[in-house]
matplotlib code that plots the C-alpha trace (Angstrom):
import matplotlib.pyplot as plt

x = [-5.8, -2.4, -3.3, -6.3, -3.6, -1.3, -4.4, -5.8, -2.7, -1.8, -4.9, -4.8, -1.4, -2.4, -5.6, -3.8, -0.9, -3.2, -5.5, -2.1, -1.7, -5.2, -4.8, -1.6, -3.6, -5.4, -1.4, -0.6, 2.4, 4.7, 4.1, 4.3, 8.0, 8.8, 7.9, 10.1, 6.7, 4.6, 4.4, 5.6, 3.1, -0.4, -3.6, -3.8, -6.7, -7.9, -8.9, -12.3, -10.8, -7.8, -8.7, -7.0, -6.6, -9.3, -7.9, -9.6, -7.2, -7.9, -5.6, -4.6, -5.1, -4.5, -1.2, -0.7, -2.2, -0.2, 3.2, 2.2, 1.7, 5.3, 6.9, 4.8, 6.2, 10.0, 9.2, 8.2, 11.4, 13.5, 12.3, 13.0, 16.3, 17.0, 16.1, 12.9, 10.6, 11.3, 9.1, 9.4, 8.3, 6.1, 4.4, 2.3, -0.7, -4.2, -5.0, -3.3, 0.4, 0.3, 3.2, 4.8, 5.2, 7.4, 5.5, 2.7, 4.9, 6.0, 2.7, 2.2, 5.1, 4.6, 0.5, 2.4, 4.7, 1.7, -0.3, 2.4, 3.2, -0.7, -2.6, -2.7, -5.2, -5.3, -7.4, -6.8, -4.6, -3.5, -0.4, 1.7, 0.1, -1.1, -2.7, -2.1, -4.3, -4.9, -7.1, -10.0, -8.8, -5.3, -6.0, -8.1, -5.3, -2.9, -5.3, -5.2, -1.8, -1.0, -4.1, -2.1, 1.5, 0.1, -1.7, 1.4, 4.1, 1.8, 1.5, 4.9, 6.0, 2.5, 2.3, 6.6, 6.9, 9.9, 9.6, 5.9, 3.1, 2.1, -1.7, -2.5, -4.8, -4.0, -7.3, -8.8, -12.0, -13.6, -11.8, -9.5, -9.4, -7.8, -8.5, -6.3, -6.8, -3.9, -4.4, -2.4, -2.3, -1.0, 2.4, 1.3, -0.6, 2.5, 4.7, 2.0, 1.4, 5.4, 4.9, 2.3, 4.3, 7.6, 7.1, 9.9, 12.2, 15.9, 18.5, 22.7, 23.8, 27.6, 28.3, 29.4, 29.6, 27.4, 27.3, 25.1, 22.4, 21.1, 21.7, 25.4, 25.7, 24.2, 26.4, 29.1, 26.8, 25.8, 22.8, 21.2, 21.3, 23.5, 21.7, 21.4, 21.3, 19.3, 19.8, 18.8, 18.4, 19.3, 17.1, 16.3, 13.4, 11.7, 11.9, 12.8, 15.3, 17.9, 21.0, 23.2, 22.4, 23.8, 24.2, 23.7, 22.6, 18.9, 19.3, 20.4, 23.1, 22.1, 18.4, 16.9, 15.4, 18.5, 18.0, 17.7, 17.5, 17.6, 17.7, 18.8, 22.2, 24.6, 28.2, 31.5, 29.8, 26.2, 24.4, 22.0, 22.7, 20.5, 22.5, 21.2, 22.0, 22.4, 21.8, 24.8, 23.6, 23.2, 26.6, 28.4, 26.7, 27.4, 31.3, 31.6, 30.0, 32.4, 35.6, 35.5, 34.5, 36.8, 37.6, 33.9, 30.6, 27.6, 24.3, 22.1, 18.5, 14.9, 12.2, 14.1, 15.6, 19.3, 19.8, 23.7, 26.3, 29.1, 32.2, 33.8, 36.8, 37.2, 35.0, 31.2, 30.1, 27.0, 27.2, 26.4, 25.3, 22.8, 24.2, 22.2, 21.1, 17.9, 17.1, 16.5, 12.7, 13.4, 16.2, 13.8, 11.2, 13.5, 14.4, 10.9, 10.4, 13.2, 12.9, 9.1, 10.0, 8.3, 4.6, 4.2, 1.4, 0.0, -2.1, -4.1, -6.4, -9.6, -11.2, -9.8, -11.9, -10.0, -11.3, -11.0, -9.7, -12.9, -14.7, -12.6, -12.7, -16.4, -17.0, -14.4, -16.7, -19.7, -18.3, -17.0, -20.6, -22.0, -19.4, -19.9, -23.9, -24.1, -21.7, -23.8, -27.0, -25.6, -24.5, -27.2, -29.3, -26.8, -27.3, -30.8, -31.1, -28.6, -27.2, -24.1, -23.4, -24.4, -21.6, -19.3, -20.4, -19.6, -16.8, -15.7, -16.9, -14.9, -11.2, -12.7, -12.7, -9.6, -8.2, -9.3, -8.4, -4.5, -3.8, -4.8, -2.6, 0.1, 0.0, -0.5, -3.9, -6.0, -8.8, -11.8, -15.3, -16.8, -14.0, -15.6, -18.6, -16.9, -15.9, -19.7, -20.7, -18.4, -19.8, -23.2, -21.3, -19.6, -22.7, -23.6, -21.3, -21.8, -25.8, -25.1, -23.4, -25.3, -28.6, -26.8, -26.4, -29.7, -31.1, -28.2, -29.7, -33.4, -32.7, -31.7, -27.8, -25.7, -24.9, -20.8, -21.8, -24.1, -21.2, -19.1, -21.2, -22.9, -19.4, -18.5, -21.7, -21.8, -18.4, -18.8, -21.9, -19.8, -16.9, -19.0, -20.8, -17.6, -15.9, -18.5, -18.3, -14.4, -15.4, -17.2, -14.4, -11.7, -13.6, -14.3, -10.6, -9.6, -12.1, -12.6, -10.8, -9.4, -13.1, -13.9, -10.8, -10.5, -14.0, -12.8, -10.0, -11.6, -14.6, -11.6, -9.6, -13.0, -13.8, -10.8, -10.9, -14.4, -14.8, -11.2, -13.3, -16.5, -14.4, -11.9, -12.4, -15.8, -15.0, -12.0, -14.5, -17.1, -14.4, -13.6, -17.0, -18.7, -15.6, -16.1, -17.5, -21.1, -24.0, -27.7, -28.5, -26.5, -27.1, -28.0]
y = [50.4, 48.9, 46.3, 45.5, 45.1, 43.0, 40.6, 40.6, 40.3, 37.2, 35.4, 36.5, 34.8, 31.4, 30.9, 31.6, 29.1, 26.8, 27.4, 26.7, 23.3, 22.3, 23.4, 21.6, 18.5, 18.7, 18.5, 15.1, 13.4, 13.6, 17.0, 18.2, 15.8, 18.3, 21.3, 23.9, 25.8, 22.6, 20.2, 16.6, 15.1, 15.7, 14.1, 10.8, 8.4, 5.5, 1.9, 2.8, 6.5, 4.5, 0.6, -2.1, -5.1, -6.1, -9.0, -11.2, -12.9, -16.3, -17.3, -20.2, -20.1, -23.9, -23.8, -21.4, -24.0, -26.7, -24.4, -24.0, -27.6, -28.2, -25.7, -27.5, -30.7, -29.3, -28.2, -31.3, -33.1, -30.4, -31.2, -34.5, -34.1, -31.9, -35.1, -33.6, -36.7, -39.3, -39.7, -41.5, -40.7, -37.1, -36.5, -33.5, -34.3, -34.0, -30.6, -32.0, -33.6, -37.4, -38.1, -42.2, -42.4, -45.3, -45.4, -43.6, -41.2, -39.9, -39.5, -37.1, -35.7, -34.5, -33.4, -30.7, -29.6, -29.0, -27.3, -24.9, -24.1, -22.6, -22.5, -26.8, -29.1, -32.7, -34.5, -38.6, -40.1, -43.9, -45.4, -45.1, -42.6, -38.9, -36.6, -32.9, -30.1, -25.9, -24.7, -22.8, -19.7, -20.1, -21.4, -18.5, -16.5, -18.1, -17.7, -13.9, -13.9, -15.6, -13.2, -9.8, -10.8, -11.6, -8.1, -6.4, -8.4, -7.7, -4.0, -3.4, -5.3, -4.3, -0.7, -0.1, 3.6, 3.0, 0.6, -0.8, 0.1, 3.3, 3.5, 0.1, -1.0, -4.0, -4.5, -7.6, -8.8, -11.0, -13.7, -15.1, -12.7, -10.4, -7.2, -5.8, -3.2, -2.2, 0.8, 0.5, -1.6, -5.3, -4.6, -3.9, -6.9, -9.2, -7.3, -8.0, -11.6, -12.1, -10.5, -12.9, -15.6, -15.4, -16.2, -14.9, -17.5, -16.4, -19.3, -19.2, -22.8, -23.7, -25.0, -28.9, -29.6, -28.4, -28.7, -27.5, -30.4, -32.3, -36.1, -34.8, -33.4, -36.3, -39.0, -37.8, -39.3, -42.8, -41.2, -40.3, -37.2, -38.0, -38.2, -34.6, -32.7, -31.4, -30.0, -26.0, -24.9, -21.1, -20.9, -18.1, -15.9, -15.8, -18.9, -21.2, -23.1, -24.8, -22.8, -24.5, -27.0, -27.2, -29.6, -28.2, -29.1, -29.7, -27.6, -23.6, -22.2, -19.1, -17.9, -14.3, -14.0, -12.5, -9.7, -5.9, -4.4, -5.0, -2.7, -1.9, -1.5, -1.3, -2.8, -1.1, -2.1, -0.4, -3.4, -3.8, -5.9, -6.5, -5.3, -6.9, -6.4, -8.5, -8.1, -8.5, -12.2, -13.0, -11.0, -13.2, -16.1, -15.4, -13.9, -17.2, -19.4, -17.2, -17.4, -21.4, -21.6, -19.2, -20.1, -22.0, -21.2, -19.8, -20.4, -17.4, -19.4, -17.8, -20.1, -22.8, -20.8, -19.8, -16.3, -16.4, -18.1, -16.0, -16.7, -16.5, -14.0, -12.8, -12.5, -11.2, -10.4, -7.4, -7.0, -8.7, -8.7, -10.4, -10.5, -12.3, -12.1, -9.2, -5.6, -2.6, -3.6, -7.2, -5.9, -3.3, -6.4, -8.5, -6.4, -5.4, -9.0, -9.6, -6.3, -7.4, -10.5, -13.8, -14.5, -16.8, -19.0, -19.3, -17.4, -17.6, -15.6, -16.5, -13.4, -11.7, -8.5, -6.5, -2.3, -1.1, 2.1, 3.0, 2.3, 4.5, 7.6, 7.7, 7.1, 10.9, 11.9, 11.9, 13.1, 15.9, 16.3, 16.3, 18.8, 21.7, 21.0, 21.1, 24.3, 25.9, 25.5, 26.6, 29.6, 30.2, 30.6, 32.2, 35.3, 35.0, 34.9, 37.4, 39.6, 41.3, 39.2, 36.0, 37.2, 37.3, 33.6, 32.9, 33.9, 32.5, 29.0, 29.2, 29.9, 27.3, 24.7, 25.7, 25.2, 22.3, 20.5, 22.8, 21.3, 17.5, 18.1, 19.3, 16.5, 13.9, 12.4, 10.3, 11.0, 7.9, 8.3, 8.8, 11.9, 13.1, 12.9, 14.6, 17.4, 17.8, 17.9, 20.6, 22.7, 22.5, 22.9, 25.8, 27.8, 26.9, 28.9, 31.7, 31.5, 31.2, 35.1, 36.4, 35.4, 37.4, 40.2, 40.4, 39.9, 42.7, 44.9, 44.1, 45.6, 49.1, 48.8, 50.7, 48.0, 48.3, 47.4, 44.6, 42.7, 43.3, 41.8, 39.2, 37.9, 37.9, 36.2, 33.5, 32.5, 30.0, 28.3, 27.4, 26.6, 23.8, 23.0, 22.0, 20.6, 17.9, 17.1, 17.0, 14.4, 12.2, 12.6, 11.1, 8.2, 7.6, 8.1, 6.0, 3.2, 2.9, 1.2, 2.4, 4.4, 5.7, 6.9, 8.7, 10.3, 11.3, 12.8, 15.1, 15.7, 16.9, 18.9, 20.7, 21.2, 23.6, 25.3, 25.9, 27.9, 29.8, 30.8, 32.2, 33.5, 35.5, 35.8, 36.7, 39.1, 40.7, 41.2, 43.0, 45.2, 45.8, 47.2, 48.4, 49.0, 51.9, 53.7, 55.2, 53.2, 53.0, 50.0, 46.3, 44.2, 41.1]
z = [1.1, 1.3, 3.3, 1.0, -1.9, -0.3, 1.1, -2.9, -4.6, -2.1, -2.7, -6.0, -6.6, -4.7, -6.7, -9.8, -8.9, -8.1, -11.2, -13.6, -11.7, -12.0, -16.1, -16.7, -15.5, -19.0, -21.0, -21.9, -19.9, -22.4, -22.9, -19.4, -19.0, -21.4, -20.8, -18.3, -17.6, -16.3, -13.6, -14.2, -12.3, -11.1, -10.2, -10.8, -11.7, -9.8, -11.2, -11.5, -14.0, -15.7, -16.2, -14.2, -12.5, -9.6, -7.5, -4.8, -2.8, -0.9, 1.4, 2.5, 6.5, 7.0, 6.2, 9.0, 11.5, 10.0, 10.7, 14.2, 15.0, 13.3, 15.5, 18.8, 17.3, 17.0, 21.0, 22.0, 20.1, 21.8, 25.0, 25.3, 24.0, 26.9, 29.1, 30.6, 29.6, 26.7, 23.4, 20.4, 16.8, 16.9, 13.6, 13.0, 10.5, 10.2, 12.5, 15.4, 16.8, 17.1, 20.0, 20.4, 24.5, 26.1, 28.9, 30.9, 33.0, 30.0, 28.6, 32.0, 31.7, 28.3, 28.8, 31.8, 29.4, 27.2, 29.6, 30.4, 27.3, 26.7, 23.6, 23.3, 24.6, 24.6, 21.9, 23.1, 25.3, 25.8, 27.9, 24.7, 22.5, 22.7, 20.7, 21.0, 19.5, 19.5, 21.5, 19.4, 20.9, 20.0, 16.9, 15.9, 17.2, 14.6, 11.7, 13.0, 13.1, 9.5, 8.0, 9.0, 8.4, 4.8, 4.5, 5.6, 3.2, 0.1, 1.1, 0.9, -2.3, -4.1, -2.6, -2.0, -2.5, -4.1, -6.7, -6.1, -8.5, -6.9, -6.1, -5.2, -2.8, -0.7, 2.1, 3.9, 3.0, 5.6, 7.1, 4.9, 1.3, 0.5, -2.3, -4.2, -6.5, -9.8, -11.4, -14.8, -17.9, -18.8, -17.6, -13.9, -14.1, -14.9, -12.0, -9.9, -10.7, -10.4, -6.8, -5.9, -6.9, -5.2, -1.7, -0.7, 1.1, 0.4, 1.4, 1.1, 0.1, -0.7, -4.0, -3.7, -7.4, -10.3, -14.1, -17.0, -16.7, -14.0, -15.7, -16.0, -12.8, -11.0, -13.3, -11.2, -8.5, -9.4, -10.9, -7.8, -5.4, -2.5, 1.2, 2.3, -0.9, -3.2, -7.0, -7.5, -11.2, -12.3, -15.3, -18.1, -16.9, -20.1, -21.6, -18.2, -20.0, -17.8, -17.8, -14.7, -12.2, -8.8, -6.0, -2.6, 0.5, 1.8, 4.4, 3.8, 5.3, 6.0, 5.0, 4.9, 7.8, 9.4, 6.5, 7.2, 4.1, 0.8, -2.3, -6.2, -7.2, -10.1, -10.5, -12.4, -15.8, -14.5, -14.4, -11.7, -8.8, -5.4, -2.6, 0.8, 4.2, 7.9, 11.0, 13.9, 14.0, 10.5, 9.7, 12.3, 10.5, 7.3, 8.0, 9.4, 6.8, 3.8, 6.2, 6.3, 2.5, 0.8, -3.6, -3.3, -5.0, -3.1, -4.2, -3.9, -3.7, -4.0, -4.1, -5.0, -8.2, -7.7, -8.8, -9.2, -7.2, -6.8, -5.8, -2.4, -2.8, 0.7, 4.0, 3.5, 6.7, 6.7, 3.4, 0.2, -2.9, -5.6, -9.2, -12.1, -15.4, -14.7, -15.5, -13.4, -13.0, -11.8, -9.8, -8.1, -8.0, -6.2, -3.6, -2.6, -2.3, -0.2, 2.1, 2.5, 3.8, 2.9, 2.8, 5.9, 4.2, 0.3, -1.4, -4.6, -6.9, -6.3, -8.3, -11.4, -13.2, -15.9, -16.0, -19.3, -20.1, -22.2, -19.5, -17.4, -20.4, -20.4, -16.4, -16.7, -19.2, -17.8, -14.5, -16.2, -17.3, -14.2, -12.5, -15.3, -15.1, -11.3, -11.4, -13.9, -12.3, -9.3, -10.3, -12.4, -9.3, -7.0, -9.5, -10.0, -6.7, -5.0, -8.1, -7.5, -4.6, -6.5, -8.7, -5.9, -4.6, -8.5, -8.4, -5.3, -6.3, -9.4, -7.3, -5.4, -7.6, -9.1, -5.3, -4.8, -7.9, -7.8, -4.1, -5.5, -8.0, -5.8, -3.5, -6.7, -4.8, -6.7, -8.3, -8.4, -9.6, -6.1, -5.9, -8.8, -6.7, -3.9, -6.2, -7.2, -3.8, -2.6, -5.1, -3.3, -0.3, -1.1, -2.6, 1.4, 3.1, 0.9, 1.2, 5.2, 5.1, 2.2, 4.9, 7.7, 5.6, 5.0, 8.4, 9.4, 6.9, 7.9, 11.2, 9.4, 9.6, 6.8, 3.9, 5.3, 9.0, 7.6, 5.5, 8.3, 10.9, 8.6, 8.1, 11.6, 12.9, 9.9, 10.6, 13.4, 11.8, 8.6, 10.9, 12.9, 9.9, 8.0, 10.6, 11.7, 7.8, 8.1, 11.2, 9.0, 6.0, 8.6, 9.5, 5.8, 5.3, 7.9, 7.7, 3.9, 1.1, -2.0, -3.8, -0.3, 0.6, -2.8, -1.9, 1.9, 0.6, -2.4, 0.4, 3.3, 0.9, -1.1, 3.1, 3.5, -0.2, 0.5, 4.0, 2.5, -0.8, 1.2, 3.7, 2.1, -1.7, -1.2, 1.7, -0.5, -3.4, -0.3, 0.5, -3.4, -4.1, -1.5, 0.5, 2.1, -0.4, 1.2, -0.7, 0.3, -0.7, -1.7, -4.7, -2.0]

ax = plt.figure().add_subplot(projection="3d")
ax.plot(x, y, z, "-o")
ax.set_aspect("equal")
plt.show()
C-alpha cells in the first residue's frame, strides 16, 4: 500500500502543479508580475490568437547578380595589375562584364583566366572587346546564395532571443519572398519596419572637418566637396532634423565586417551605449587606424547616418563603443542589427495584412467552444458507455488536459488556432488509449479471468498498441514540426506534447485509479 501512496501522491502532485500553471494562464499579466504565488509568464498566443503584422517579403535577387559581376570585374582589374595580361576600361552593367582589350592576345589571355576561374562564360568576343557573363548554373547558385544569407540576417534581428520580438516567424516563400509573421500590436510593427530598413553596413571614417550645416561646412570648401569625400549627417531620429554634418572620406576606414559581437550597454551616467567587438584582424586595423589619429573625431557611420563620432583619447584596438542620442530599445535595436550582420541585397514589402485583436478574441472564443463541447461529449459517452471505468477515462482526460496545457505553459510555447485544434484532437486521442485497455479488459474478462487479473493483463497487453500508435503520430508531428511554418509548427507542437500527456494519463492515472478501487479487494464483477 506504501508504494501505491507514494506512486498517487507523486502523480497527484505533478497534475496538480501542472493544473495551477494551466489556471494562472487565465490571470491577467499584470496581475501574475505581481503576484508571489503565480508564474510571470505562460503560454503565449500566435498571430492568428493575438493580432499582428503579416509581411510578404520580395527580394531583390538582381542586386545579388549585379554584386557578383562587380567582384568578377575587381578580379579581372586585379589581374592585370599583377601583369598577367593587360585590359583597359572593365565596366560591369547590364547582366554581364563588358572588358576594353589592347590587343587579341590579351583578349585570350583574359577568356583562360575566365575559364579557370569557373562559374563565367563568354557572351561576344572581338579583337578589342569582350563580354563576360554567369553561367545559368552559377548564377542560380548566387541567387541561392543571396536568398539564404537574407533569411538568416532577418532571423536574427527579427527573431534575436535577446532583444527581437519574440515569436516571429521569418520563412521563404518560393523563390525570391520571404514571410514574416509579428505577433504584437503597432509598436512591433514600427521595430520591425526600423529592422527592415537598416541594412546594416557599419563604416569607421576619421573626422576631416565638420560643422552644424552642410552650406557652412562646405563654404570652408569653395562650396563644393573636395575629390574623395563625402558629407555624413547625424540627424534627430524623430524628427530627422540636421543636427551636425561631417566631412569624411568616400571610402571607410574600417567597416563591420571585421565585427564579432555586438551588444547593449550603459556608461557612468547609465545611458545606453552599443558596445561592439573585432576580430584579431579588424583590432590590428582599427588599433592602427586610432594610434595614427589620436585628439581626432571618428565618425561612427550606419547607413550613411553617423551615430556619434567620438573622440580619439587613446588606442581602440578589440574594443569599442557606440554612444548616441537613443534609448535602451534603439540601443538593443542597433545591436541586433550590427551582430546580424548586413542584408547582402534589398528587400521590400511587397504584402502587408494587419490581424486584429478582435479577431484574435473571438477565433479563442470559439476554440474554447469547441474544446469544452468536444470534451463534454466525449465524456458523456465514455460513461454511458463504460460506467465506473468511463469515470476513470474522465478523469484521466481531465489531468490530461490540465498536463498538457501546464507543460505549454511551462516551456512558454505558443498557442495558434490550429493548436487549439491540436488540443481538441488529443482529447479524441486520449479517450483512444483508454478505449484500447478498457477493450482488453473486456476480452480478458470474456475468457473467465477474475476482474484483478483482467486489468492487470488488459493493461499489459494494450500497452504496446498505444505505444506504436502514438509514436507513428509523434512521426508525423516531427515532420510537421520540422517542415512547417509558424500555424503548423504551433499545431505539431500541441499535437507532440498532447502525445506524451496522453499515453502518461491512460497509463498511469487510470491504472492508479484500477488499483484504488478494485485494488485487490475480491469483486465479482467490474463496472466496464
Amino acid at each position: 500500500m506504501s508504494r501505491f501512496r507514494l506512486r498517487a501522491g507523486t502523480t497527484a502532485a505533478v497534475v496538480a502543479l501542472l493544473g495551477w500553471l494551466t489556471v494562472a494562464n487565465f490571470f491577467p499579466v499584470e496581475a501574475r508580475r505581481a503576484s508571489p504565488f503565480l508564474p510571470d509568464a505562460g503560454l503565449r498566443l500566435g498571430l492568428d490568437l493575438q493580432g499582428g503584422i503579416h509581411w510578404v517579403l520580395g527580394v531583390q535577387l538582381d542586386a545579388a547578380t549585379a554584386h557578383e559581376l562587380d567582384y568578377v570585374a575587381s578580379g579581372i582589374r586585379n589581374a592585370a595589375e599583377e601583369g598577367e595580361f593587360a585590359v583597359g576600361e572593365v565596366v560591369a552593367r547590364d547582366g554581364h562584364v563588358v572588358v576594353s582589350l589592347p590587343g587579341p592576345d590579351d583578349a585570350a589571355k583574359v577568356e583562360e583566366w575566365a575559364g579557370n576561374r569557373g562559374g563565367l562564360e563568354v557572351l561576344a568576343s572581338s579583337p578589342s572587346q569582350l563580354e563576360l557573363g554567369l553561367t545559368a548554373a552559377w548564377a542560380k547558385q548566387v541567387r541561392e546564395r543571396g536568398m539564404s544569407q537574407v533569411l538568416e540576417v532577418l532571423r536574427r534581428r527579427i527573431d534575436d532571443p535577446v532583444t527581437g520580438i519574440p515569436e516571429s516567424v521569418v520563412t521563404r516563400q518560393g523563390e525570391d519572398r520571404i514571410l514574416v509573421e509579428i505577433p504584437g500590436g503597432q509598436i512591433e510593427r514600427s521595430r520591425a519596419r526600423e529592422m527592415l530598413r537598416v541594412t546594416g553596413f557599419l563604416e569607421f571614417k576619421i573626422v576631416q572637418d565638420e560643422d552644424k550645416t552642410e552650406e557652412l561646412l562646405l563654404a570652408r570648401h569653395g562650396g563644393a566637396v573636395p575629390a574623395g569625400m563625402e558629407v555624413a549627417f547625424e540627424r534627430e531620429k524623430q524628427t530627422n532634423r540636421v543636427l551636425a554634418a561631417f566631412l569624411v572620406a568616400d571610402k571607410a576606414d574600417v567597416t563591420g565586417d571585421f565585427l564579432t559581437d555586438a551588444r547593449t550597454q550603459f556608461d557612468r551616467m547609465n545611458r545606453p551605449t552599443v558596445g561592439f567587438t573585432f576580430n584579431p584582424d579588424g583590432g590590428k586595423i582599427f588599433g592602427k587606424l586610432t594610434e595614427d589619429n589620436l585628439h581626432r573625431r571618428l565618425a561612427i557611420v550606419l547607413d550613411d547616418r553617423v551615430y556619434s563620432a567620438p573622440t580619439i583619447n587613446s588606442q581602440i584596438t578589440m574594443r569599442g563603443e557606440i554612444t548616441g542620442r537613443f534609448s535602451v530599445e534603439e540601443a538593443n535595436d542597433l545591436a541586433v542589427v550590427l551582430r546580424a550582420g548586413s542584408l547582402p541585397v534589398p528587400v521590400s514589402i511587397e504584402e502587408e495584412r494587419l490581424v486584429g485583436p478582435t479577431l484574435g478574441a473571438d477565433s479563442i472564443a470559439r476554440g474554447f467552444q469547441a474544446s469544452i463541447l468536444a470534451l463534454g461529449l466525449t465524456l458523456l459517452f465514455a460513461v454511458a458507455y463504460y460506467r465506473l471505468s468511463g469515470v476513470y477515462a474522465s478523469v484521466a482526460l481531465i489531468a490530461n488536459l490540465l498536463m498538457l496545457l501546464g507543460l505549454m505553459s511551462l516551456f512558454e510555447a505558443t498557442l495558434t488556432m490550429p493548436g487549439i485544434a491540436g488540443i481538441v484532437l488529443t482529447v479524441g486521442m486520449a479517450i483512444d488509449a483508454n478505449v484500447i485497455i478498457f477493450e482488453r479488459i473486456r476480452d480478458e474478462l470474456r475468457e473467465g479471468k477474475s476482474p484483478r487479473a483482467a486489468i492487470q493483463t488488459g493493461f499489459n497487453r494494450a500497452f504496446w498498441t498505444i505505444l506504436d500508435a502514438n509514436l507513428t503520430t509523434l512521426i508525423t508531428a516531427l515532420v510537421l514540426y520540422e517542415f512547417g511554418t509558424g500555424p503548423i509548427k504551433g499545431f505539431a507542437v500541441t499535437l507532440a506534447i498532447g502525445l506524451f500527456t496522453s499515453v502518461a494519463a491512460a497509463l498511469i492515472v487510470t491504472r492508479l485509479l484500477y488499483e484504488y478501487y478494485p485494488g485487490s479487494r475480491p469483486v465479482e464483477s467490474l463496472s466496464i
